[in-house]
Backbone as numpy.savetxt, mean C-alpha at the origin, in Angstrom:
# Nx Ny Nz CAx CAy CAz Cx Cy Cz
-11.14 9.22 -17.60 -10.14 9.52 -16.59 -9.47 8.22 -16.15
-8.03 8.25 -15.69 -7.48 7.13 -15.26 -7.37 6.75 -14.36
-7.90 5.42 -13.52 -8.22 4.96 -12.41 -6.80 4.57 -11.94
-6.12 5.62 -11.07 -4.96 5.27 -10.40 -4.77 4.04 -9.79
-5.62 3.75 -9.00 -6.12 2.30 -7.61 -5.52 1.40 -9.49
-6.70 1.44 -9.90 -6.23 0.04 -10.86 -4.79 -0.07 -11.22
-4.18 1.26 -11.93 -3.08 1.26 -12.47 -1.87 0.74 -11.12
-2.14 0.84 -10.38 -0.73 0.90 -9.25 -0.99 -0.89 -9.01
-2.45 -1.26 -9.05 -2.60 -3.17 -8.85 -1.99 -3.94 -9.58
-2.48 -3.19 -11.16 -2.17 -4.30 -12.52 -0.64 -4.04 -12.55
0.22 -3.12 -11.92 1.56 -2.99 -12.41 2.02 -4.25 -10.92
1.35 -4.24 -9.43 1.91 -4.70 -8.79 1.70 -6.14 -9.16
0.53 -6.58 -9.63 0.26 -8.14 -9.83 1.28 -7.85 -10.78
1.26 -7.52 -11.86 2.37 -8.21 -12.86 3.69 -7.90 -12.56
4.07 -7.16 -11.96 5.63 -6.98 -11.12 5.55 -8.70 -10.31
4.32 -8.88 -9.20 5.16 -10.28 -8.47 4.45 -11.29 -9.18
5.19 -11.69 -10.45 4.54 -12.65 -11.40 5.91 -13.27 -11.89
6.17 -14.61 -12.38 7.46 -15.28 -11.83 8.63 -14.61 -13.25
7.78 -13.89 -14.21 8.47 -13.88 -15.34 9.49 -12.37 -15.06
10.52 -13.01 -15.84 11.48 -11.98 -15.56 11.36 -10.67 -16.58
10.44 -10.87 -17.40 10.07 -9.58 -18.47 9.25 -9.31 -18.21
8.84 -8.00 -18.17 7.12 -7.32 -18.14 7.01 -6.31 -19.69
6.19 -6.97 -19.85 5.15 -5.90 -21.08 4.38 -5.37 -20.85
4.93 -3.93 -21.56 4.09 -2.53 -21.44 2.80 -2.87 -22.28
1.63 -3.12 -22.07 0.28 -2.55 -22.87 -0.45 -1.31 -22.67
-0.37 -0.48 -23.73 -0.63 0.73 -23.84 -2.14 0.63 -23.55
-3.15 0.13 -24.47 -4.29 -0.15 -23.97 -4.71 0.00 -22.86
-4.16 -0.91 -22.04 -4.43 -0.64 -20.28 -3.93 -0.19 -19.78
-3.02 0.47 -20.07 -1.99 1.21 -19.27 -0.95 0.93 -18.51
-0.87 -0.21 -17.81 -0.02 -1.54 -17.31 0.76 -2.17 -17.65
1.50 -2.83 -16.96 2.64 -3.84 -17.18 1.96 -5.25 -17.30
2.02 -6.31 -18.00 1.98 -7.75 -17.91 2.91 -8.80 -17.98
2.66 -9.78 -17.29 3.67 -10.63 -17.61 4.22 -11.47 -18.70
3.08 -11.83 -19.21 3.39 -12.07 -20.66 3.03 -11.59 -22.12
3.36 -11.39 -23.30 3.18 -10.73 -24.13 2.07 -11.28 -24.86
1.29 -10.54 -25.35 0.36 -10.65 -25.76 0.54 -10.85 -27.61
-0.19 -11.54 -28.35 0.32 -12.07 -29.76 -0.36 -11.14 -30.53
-1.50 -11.21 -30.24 -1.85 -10.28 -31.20 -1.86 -8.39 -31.22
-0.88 -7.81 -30.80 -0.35 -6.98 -30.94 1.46 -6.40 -30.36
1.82 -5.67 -30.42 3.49 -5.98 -30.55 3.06 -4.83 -29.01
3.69 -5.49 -27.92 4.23 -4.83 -26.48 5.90 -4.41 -26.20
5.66 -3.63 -25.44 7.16 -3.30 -25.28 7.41 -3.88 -23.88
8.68 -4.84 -24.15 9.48 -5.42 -22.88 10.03 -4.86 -21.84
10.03 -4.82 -20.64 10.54 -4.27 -19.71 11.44 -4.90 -18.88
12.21 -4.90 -18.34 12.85 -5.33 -16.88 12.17 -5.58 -16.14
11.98 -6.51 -15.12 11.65 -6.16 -13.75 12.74 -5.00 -13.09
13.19 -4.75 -13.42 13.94 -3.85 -12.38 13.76 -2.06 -12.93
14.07 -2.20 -14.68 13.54 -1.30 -14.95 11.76 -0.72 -14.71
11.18 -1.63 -14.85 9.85 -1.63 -14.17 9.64 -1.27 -12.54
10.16 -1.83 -11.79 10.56 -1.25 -10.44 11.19 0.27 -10.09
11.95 0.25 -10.93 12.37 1.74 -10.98 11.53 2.84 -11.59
10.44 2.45 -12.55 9.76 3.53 -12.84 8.85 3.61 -11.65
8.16 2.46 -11.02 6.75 2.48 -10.12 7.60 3.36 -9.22
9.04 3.48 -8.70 9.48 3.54 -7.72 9.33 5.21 -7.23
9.57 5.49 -8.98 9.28 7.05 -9.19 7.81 7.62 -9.09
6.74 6.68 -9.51 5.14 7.37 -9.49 4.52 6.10 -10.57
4.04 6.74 -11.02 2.94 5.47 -11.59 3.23 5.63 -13.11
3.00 4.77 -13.85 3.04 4.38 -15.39 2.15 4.81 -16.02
2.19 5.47 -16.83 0.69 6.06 -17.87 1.57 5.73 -19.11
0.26 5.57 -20.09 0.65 5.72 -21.53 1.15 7.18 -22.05
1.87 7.27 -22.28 2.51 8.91 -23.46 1.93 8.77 -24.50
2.25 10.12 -25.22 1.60 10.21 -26.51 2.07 9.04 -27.78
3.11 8.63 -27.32 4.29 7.47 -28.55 3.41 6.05 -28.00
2.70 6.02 -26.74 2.60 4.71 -26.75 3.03 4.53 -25.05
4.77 4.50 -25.90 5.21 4.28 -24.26 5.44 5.17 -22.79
5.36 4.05 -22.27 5.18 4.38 -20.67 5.90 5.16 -20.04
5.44 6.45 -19.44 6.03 7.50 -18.91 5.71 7.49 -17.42
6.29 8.14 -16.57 5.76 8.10 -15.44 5.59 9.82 -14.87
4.31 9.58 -14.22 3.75 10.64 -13.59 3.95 10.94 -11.84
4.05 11.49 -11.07 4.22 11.71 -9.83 3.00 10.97 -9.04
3.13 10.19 -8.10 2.04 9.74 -7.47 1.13 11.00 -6.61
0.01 11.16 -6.78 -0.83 11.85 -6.01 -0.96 12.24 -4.45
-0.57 12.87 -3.91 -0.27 12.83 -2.22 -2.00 12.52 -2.02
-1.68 11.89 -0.74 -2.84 11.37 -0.89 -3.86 12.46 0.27
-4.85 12.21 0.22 -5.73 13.62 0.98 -5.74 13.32 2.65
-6.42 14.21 3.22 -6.44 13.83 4.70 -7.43 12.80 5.22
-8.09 12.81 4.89 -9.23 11.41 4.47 -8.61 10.13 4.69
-7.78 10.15 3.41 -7.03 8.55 3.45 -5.90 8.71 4.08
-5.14 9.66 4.53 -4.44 9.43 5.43 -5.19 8.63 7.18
-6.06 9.81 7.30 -6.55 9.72 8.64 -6.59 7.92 8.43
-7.12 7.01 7.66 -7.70 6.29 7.47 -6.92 4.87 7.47
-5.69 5.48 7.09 -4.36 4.34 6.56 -3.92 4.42 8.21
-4.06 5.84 8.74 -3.85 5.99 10.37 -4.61 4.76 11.18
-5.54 4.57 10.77 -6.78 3.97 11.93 -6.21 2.61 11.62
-5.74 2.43 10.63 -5.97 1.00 9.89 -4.64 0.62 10.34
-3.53 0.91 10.19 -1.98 0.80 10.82 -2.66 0.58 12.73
-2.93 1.31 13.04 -2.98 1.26 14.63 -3.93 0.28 14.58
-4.64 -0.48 14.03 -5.46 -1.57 14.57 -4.49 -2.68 14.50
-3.75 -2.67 12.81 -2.75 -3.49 12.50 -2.02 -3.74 13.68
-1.30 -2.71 13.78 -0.18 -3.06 15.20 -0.88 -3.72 17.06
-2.27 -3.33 17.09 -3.11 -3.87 18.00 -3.20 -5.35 17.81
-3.74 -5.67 16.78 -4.32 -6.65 16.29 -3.04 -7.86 16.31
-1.86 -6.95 16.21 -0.64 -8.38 16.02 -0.28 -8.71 17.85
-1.00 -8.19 19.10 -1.04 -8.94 20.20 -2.26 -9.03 20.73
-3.57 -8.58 19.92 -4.33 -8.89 21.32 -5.52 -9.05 20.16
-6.23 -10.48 20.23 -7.65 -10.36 19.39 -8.40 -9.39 19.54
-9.83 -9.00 19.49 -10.56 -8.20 19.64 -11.58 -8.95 20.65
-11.57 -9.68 20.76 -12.33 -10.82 22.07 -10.94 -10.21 23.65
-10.21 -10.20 23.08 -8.54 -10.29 24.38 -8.99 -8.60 24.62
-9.32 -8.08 23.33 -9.49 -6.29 24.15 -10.75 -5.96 24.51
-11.71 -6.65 24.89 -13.16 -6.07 24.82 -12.61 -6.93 26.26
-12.32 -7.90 26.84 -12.12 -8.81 27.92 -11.11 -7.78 28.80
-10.07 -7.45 28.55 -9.19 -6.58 29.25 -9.95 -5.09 29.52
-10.78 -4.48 28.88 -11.11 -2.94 28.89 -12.35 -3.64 29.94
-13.23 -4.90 29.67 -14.52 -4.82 30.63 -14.16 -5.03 32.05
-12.51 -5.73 31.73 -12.37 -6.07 33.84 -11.14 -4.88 34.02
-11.33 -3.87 33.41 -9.88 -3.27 33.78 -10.12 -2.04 35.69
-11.27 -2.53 36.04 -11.21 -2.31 37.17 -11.07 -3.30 37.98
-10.97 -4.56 37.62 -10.28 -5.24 38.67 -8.75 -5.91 38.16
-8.54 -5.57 37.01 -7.34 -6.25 36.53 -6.57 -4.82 36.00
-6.15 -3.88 37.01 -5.95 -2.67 36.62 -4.52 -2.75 36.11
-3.70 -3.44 36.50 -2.16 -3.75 35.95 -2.40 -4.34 34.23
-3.33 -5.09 34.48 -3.40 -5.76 32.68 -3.97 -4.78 31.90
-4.69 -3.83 32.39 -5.64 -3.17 31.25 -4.12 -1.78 30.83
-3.72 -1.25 32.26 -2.23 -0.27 32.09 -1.30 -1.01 30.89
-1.05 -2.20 31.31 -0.12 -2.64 30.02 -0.73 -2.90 28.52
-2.16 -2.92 28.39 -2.78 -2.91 27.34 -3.07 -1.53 26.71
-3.40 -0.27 27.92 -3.22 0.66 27.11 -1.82 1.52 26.97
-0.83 1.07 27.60 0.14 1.57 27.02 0.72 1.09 25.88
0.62 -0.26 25.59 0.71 -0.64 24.52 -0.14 -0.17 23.55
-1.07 0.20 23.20 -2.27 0.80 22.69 -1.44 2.23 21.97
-1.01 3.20 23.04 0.02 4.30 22.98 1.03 4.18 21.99
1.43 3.17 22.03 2.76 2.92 21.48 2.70 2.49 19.97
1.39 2.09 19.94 1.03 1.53 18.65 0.57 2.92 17.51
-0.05 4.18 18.59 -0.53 5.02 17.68 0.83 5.79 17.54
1.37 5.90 18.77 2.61 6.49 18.18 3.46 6.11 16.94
3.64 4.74 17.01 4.36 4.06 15.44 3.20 4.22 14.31
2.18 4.41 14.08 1.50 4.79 13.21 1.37 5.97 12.60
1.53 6.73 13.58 1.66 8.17 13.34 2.80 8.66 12.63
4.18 7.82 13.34 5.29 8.40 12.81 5.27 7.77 11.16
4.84 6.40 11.35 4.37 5.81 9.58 3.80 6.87 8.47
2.89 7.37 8.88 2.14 7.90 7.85 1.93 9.20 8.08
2.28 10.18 8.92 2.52 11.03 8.98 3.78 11.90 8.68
4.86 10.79 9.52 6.13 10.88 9.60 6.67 12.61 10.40
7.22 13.86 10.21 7.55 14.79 10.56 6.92 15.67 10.38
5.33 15.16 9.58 4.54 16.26 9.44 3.82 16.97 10.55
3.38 16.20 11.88 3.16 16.14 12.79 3.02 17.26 13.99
């Protein structure tokens, strides 16, 4: 079976790789940056290469070359998960985790700082939500 996670890496490492051609290897299923000698690869664009990932992911076809398949919606699992991970992200870009364990332990005497920490908090799941959820909601 084909390990999607790998296939979507090896196409992104060799997409930001400085060469302006990518080769298809059927073998792995992937794009590389440079061609390999001892067997004949097929050249790509970066852009044509961009435009297929753009559509779903790269698999080998029956000829060899690279067809693209629809990316997998992903389950509620990894959504929930990309959820948790976005809202820490957006936490994490103002307040360490030392700055929020310090604000939540005095937020009875620093009740104005802990309000602006959890509304900010709010605001963060809200932009996460609309991220990865978007209108499903």
């Amino acid at each position: 079976m084909i390990d999607l996670k790998k296939l979507i890496n090896k196409a992104q490492i060799a997409n930001n790789e400085k060469s302006a051609v990518l080769y298809w290897n059927k073998d792995i299923c992937g794009f590389e940056p440079q061609q390999n000698k001892e067997e004949t690869l097929l050249p790509y664009s970066k852009e044509q290469v961009n435009e297929m990932l753009s559509q779903g992911i790269a698999v080998a076809g029956a000829d060899g070359r690279p067809i693209v398949v629809p990316r997998p919606e992903p389950t509620a699992e990894q959504r929930q998960a990309q959820y948790k991970r976005r809202v820490d992200e957006l936490i994490r870009s103002k307040y360490t985790l030392s700055q929020e364990l310090a604000i939540i332990r005095q937020q009875a005497t620093k009740s104005e700082e802990y309000q602006a920490y959890f509304d900010y908090c709010e605001e963060c799941k809200a932009i996460a939500k609309a991220e990865v959820y978007g209108n499903e909601v």
